[in-house]
C-alpha positions in Angstrom: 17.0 -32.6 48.4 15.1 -34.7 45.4 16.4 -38.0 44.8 17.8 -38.9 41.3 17.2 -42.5 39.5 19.8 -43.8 37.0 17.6 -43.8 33.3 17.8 -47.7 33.4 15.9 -47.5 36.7 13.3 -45.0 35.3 13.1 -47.2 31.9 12.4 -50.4 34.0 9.5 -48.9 36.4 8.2 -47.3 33.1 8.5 -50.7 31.2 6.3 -52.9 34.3 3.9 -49.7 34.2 3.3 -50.2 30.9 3.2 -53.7 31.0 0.2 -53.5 33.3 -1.5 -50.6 31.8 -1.2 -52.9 28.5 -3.0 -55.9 30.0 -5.4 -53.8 32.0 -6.4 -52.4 28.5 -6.7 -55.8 26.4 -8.7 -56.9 29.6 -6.3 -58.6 31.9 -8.0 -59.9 35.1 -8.8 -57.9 37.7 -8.1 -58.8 41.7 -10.6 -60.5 43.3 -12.2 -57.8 45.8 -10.0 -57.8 48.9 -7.2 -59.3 47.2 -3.8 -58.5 45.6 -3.4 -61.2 42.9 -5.1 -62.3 39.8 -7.6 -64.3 40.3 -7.2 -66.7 37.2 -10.2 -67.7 34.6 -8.7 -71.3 34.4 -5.8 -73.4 35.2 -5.3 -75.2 32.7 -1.7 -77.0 33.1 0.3 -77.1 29.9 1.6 -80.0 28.2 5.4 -80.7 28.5 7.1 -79.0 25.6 5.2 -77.9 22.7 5.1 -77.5 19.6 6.9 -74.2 18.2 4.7 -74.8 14.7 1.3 -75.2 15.8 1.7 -72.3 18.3 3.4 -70.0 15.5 -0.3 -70.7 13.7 -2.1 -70.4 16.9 -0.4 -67.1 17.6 -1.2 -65.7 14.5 -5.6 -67.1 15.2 -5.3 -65.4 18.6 -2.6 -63.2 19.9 -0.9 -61.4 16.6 -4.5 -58.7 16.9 -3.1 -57.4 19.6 0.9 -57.9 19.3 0.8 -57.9 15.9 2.0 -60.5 13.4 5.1 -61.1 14.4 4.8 -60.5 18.2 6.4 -56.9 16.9 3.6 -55.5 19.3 1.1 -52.8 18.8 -0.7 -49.8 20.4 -2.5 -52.2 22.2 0.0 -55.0 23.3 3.7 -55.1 23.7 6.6 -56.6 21.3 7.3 -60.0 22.4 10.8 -59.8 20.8 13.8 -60.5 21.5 15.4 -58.0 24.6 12.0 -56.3 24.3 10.5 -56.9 27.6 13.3 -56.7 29.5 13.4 -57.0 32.6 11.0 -59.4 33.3 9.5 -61.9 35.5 8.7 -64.4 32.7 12.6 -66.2 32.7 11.2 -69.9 32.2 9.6 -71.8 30.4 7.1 -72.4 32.9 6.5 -69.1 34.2 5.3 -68.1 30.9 3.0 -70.8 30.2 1.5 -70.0 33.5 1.1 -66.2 32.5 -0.4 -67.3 29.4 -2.8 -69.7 30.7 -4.3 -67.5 33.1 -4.3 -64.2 31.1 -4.1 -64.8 27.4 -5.6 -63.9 25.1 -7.0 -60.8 26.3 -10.4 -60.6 24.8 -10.7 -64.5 26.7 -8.3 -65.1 29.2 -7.8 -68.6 30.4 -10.0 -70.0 27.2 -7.1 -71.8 26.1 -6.7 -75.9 26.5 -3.5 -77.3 28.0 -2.4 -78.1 24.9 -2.6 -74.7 23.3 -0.9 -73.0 26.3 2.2 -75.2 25.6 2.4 -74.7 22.0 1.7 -70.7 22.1 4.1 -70.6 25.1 6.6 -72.6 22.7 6.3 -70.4 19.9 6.2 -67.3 22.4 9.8 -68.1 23.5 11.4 -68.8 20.3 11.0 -65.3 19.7 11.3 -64.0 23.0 14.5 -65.9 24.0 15.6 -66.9 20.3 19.2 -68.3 21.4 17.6 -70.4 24.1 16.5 -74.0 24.2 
């Protein structure tokens, strides 16, 4: 007898599918051989806070060719808006810095200095998670 999955089950394995096919395709690390995670290009640790200004600009120099110019998302990347990647890992502040420091941008992950982690991580949730501090 074939099982059945709810369509919010199907949409959530279909959402962290695409997720990794995504960041496979804008050149996401790959696992060291032998190994099941990551392996990062840096780690740089970001500054407390940020600044939600200079990482809207910063977004727009290195992120917005791929998720467009509003973090909308493209055929290459997806929307960083609001509800858009839900569900995911990425709940705090931190977590998503540490994403982004090891695996953004795409084309150079890791590239970015402490400093520019926290303020494209600031600017990242602002429109992510809009009604949270």
């Amino acid at each position: 007898m074939p099982s059945t999955f709810s369509a919010k089950t199907l949409l959530s394995l279909a959402t962290v599918l695409g997720t990794a096919v995504v960041l496979t395709a804008c050149g996401g690390q790959s696992a060291a051989p032998g190994s099941s995670t990551p392996k990062p290009a840096s780690r740089a640790t970001p500054t407390a806070g940020g600044n939600i200004t200079a990482g809207k600009a910063l977004f727009a120099q290195k992120c917005s060719k791929c998720h467009g110019p509003a973090g909308q998302g493209t055929s290459m990347a997806p929307s960083l808006t609001e509800g858009a990647l839900e569900p995911t890992p990425l709940t705090t502040r931190a977590a998503l810095a540490k994403f982004v420091g090891h695996n953004m941008p795409a084309d150079a992950p890791g590239s970015l200095s402490a400093t520019q982690v926290a303020n494209v991580s600031a600017y990242v949730w602002s429109i992510m998670y809009p009604s949270k501090p």
